[in-house]
C-alpha positions as CSV (number, residue, x, y, z in Angstrom):
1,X,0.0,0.0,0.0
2,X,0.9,3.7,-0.7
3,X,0.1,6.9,0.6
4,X,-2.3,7.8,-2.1
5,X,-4.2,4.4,-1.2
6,X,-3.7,4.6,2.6
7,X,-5.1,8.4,2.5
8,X,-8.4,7.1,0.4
9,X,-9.4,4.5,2.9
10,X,-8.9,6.6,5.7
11,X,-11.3,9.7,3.6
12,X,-13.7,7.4,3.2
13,X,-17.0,7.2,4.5
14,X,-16.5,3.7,6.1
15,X,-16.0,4.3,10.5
16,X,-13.3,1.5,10.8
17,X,-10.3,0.5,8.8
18,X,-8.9,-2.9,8.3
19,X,-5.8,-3.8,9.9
20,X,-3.3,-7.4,10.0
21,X,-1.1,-8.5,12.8
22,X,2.3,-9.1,12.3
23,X,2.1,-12.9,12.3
24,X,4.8,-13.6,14.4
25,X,2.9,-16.3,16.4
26,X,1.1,-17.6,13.2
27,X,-0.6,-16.7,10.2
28,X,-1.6,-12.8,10.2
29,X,-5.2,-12.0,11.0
30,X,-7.7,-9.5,9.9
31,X,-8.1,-7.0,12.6
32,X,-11.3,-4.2,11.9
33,X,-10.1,-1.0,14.2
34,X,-12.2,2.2,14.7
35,X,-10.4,5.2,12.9
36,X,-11.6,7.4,15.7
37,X,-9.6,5.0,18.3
38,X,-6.8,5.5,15.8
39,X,-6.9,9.0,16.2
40,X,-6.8,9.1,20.1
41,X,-3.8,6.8,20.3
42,X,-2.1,9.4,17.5
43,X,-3.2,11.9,20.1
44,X,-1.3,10.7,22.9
45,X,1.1,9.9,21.3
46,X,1.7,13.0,19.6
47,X,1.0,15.1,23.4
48,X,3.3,12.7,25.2
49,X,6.4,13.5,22.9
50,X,5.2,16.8,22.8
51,X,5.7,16.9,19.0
52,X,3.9,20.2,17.0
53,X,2.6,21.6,13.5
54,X,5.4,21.4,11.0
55,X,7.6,19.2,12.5
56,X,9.0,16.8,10.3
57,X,7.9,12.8,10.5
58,X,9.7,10.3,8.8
59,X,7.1,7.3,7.2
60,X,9.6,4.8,6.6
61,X,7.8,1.3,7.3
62,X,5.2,-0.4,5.4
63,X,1.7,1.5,5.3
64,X,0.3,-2.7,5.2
65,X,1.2,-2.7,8.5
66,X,-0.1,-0.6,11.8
67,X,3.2,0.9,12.4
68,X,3.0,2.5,9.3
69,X,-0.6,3.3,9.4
70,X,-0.4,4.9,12.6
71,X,2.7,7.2,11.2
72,X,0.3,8.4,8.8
73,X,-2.5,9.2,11.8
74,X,0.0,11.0,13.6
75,X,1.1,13.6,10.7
76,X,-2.6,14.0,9.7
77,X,-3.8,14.8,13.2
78,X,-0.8,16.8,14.9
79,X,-0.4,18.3,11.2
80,X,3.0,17.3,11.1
81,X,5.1,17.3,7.6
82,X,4.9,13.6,6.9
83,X,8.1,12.5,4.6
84,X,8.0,9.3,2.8
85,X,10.9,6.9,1.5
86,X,10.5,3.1,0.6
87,X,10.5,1.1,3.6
88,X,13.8,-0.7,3.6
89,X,17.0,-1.7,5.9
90,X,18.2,1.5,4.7
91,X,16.0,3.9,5.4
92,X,18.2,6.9,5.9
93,X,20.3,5.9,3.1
94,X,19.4,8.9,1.0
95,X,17.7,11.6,3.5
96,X,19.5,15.0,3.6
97,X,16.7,16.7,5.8
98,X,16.7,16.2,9.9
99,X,13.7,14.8,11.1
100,X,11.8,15.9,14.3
101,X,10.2,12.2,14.6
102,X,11.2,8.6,13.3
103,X,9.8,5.3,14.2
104,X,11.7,2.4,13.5
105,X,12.4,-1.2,13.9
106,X,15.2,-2.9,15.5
107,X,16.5,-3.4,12.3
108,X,16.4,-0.7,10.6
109,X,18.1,1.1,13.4
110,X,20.9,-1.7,13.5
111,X,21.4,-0.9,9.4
112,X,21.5,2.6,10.1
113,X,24.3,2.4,12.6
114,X,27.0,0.4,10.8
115,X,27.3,3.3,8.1
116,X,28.9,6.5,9.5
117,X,26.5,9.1,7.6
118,X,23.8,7.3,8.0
119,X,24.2,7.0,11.9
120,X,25.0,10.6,12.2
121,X,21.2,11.5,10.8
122,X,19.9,8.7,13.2
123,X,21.5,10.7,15.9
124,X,19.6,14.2,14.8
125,X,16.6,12.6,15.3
126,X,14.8,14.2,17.9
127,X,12.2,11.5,18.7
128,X,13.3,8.3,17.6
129,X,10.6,5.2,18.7
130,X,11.5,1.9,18.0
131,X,9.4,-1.0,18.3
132,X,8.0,-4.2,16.4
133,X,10.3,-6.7,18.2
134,X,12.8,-6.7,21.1
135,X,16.0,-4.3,21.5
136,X,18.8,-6.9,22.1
137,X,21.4,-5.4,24.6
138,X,24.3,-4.7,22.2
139,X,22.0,-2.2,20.1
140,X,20.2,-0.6,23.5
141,X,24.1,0.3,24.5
142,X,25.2,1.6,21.1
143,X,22.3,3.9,21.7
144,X,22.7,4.9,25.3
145,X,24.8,8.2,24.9
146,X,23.0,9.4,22.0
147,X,21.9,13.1,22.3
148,X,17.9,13.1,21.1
149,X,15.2,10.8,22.5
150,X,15.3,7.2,22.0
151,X,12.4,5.2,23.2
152,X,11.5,1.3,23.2
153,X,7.8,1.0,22.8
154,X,5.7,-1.8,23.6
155,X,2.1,-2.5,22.1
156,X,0.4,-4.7,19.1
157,X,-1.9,-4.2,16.5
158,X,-4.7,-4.6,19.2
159,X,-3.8,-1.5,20.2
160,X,-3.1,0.6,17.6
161,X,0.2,0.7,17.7
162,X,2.5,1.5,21.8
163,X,0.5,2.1,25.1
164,X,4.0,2.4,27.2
165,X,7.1,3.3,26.2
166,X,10.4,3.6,27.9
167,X,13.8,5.8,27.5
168,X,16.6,3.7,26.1
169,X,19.2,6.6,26.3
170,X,20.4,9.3,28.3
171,X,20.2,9.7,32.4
172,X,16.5,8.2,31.7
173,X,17.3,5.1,30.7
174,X,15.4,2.5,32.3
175,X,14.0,-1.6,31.8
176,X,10.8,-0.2,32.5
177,X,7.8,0.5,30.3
178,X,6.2,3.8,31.8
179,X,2.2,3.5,30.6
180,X,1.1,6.3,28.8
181,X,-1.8,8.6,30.2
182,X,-5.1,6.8,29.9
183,X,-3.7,3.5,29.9
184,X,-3.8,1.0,32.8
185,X,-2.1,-2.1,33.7
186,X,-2.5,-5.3,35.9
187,X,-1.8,-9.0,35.7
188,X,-3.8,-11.7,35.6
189,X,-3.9,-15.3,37.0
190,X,-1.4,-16.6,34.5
191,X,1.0,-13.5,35.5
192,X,0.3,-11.7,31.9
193,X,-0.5,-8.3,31.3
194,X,-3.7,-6.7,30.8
195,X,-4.3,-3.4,29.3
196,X,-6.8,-1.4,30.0
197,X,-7.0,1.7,27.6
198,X,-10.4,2.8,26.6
199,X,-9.3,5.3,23.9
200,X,-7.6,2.6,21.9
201,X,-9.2,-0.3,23.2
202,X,-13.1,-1.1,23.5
203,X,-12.5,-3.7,26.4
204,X,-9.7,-4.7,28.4
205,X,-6.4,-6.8,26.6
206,X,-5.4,-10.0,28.2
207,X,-2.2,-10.3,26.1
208,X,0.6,-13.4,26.3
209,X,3.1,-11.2,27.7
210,X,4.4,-12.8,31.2
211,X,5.2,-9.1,32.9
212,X,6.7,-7.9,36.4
213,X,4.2,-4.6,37.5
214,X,5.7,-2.5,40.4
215,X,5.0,0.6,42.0
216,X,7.7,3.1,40.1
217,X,8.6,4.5,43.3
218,X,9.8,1.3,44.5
219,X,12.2,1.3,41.2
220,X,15.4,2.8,42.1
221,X,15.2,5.4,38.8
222,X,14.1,8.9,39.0
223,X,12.6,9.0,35.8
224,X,10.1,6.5,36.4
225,X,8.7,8.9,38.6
226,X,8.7,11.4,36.6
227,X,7.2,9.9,33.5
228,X,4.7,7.1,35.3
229,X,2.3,9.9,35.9
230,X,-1.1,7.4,35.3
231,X,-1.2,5.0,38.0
232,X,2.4,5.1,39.4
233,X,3.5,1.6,37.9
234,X,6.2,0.5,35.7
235,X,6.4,-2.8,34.1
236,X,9.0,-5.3,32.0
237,X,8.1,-8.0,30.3
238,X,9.8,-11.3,30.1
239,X,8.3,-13.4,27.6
240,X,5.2,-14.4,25.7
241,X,3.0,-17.2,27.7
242,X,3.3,-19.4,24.5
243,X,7.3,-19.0,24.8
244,X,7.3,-20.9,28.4
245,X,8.5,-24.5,28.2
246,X,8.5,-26.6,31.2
247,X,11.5,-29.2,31.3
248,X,11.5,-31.5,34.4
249,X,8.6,-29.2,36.4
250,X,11.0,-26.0,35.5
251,X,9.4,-23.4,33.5
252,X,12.4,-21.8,31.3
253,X,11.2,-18.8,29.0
254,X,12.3,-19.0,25.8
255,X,13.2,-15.2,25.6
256,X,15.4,-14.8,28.5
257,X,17.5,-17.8,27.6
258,X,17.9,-15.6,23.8
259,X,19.0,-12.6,26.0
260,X,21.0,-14.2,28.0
261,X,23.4,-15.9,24.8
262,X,22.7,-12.5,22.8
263,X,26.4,-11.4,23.7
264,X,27.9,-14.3,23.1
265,X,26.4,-16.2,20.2
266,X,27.4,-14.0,17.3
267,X,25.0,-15.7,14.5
268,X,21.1,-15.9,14.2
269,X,19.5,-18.4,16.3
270,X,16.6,-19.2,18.1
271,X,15.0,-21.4,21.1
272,X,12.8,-24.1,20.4
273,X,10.8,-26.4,22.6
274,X,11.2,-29.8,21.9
275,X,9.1,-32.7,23.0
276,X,11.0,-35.1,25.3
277,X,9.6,-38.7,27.1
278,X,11.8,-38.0,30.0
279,X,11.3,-34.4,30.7
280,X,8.3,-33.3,29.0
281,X,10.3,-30.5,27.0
282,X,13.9,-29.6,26.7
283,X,15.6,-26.8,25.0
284,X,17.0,-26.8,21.6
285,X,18.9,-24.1,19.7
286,X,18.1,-23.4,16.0
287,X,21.2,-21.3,14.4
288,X,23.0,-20.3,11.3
289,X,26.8,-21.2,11.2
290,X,29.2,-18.7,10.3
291,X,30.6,-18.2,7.0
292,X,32.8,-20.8,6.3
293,X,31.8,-23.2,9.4
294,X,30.7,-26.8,8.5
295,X,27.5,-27.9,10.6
296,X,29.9,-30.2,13.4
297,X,32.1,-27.0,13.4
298,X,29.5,-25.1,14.6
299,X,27.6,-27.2,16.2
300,X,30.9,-27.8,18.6
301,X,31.3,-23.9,19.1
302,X,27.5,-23.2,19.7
303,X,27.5,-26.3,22.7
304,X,31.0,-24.7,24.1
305,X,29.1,-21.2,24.4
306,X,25.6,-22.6,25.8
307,X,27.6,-24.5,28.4
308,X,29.5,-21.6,29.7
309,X,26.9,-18.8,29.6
310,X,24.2,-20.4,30.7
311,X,22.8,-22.2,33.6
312,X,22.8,-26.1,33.4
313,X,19.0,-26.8,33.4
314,X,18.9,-24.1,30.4
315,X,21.9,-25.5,28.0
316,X,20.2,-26.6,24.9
317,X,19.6,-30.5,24.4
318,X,19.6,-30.6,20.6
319,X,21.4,-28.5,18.0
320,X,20.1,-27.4,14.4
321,X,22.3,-26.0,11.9
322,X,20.1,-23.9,9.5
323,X,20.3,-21.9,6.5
324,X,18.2,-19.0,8.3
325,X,16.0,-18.0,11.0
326,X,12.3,-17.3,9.4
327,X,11.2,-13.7,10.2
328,X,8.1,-11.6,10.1
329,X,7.7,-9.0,7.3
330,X,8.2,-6.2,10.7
331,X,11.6,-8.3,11.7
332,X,10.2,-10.5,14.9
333,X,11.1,-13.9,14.5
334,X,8.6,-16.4,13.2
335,X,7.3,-19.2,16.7
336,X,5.5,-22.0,15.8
């Protein structure tokens, strides 16, 4: 989709517009959203970043897809000056203007780092939001003394795009999503978080997300207090429910055993569950050998590396050299 399609839908006289999830737990589905909920979470957004008339926003990922869409939303109702390039790894490749406002996936901001002029306009960015999968350490630290705004954002399509966000740079920085106004949090029974946002949301979102909620002032960072104005929580999240596997009566979540080898395990991988008679489940690791790596090569370097970094009862069971770990057309990697 382009602009000149997006911009008819939206002009149209139908109330709602139709949206997809990202897929990353399945197949994308077909999601109808209000355009007037749209709106409000542009709103906020918009008030929250305190961004104005004229300020420059850069549309730089797929209008198919609710990041994009909500991009769009934004300029339209904050009348910012909305500038368009392909979405690509590259997206600053060519851009001589300095943009006010960026969103961005992991990705993308990765690309934009390893080329020296292209990192230097990623670093005039005033409000740079990245979201659409998880920050990994390395690219949260490369981004940690840069001199705009940087935020990590956390949300779905269900949502409309972020109801938190939190400040991956500066004296700010923090683990700790910071709900904005209007938006509510709790856990349910299964310790996952519910969202409560009536603007965006017509009832209350159980998501998968297993999260910790805590009182920001019992969080040893001042900006949590300055920024958790709504209720006074904070949250992290440390996995999606469907990404717990339980080997032996331990529950291991698949996403902080990735976190945990990110440093060290300098190739794509994965976690996988894998059925076992003995345990129930045990951990395997999908991964891509280096360049010029047989399969037992690697396979021998990837076991040395589990079985220093991590504990005993997390250390993968099985090993899978692959050609490449499937994706998502917004970068999360495919479960399932």
């Amino acid at each position: 989709m382009v602009l000149t399609q997006f911009l008819e839908l939206w002009n149209n006289d139908n109330p709602q517009m139709l949206v997809h999830t990202s897929g990353s737990t399945g197949k994308p589905k077909p999601l109808w959203v209000d355009k007037c909920r749209m709106e409000a979470s542009a709103k906020a957004t918009c008030q929250y970043l305190k961004l104005k008339a004229g300020d420059k926003a850069l549309l730089c990922m797929s209008l198919d897809y609710i990041a994009g869409k909500m991009m769009a939303v934004r300029a339209l109702v904050a009348k910012l000056q909305l500038i368009v390039v392909e979405p690509n790894g590259h997206p600053l490749k060519n851009m001589e203007e300095d943009i006010d406002f960026a969103a961005m996936v992991p990705l993308q901001v990765f690309n934009s780092l390893q080329v020296p002029a292209e990192r230097q306009r990623l670093m005039r960015i005033k409000h740079l939001i990245i979201g659409g999968s998880a920050i990994e350490a390395d690219l949260a630290q490369e981004l940690r003394n840069f001199p705009n705004a940087v935020w990590s954002t956390y949300g779905m399509t269900e949502t409309l795009s972020h109801v938190a966000l939190r400040r991956l740079n500066g004296p700010e920085a923090s683990e700790w999503y910071a709900p904005l106004p209007g938006v509510e949090v709790k856990l349910n029974s299964k310790g996952c978080l519910v969202i409560n946002a009536p603007h965006v949301c017509q009832e209350p979102l159980e998501t998968n997300d297993i999260a910790i909620i805590k009182q920001a002032i019992d969080v040893n960072e001042e900006d949590l207090k300055q920024h958790s104005v709504e209720q006074g929580v904070v949250f992290r999240i440390l996995g999606r429910l469907d990404n717990v596997l339980v080997s032996g009566g331990i529950k291991i979540q698949i996403e902080e055993v990735e976190r945990e080898l990110y440093s060290h395990l300098n190739t794509p991988y994965r976690i996988i569950k894998i059925k076992d008679q003995k345990f129930g489940e045990v951990v395997g690791l999908e991964f891509v050998p280096l360049s010029g790596q047989n399969p037992n090569e690697a396979t021998t370097m990837a076991k040395q590396i589990c079985q220093q970094v991590l504990p005993k009862y997390w250390q993968p069971k099985a090993y899978f050299a692959v050609n490449e770990i499937e994706r998502t057309p917004t970068g999360k990697i495919k479960r399932g």
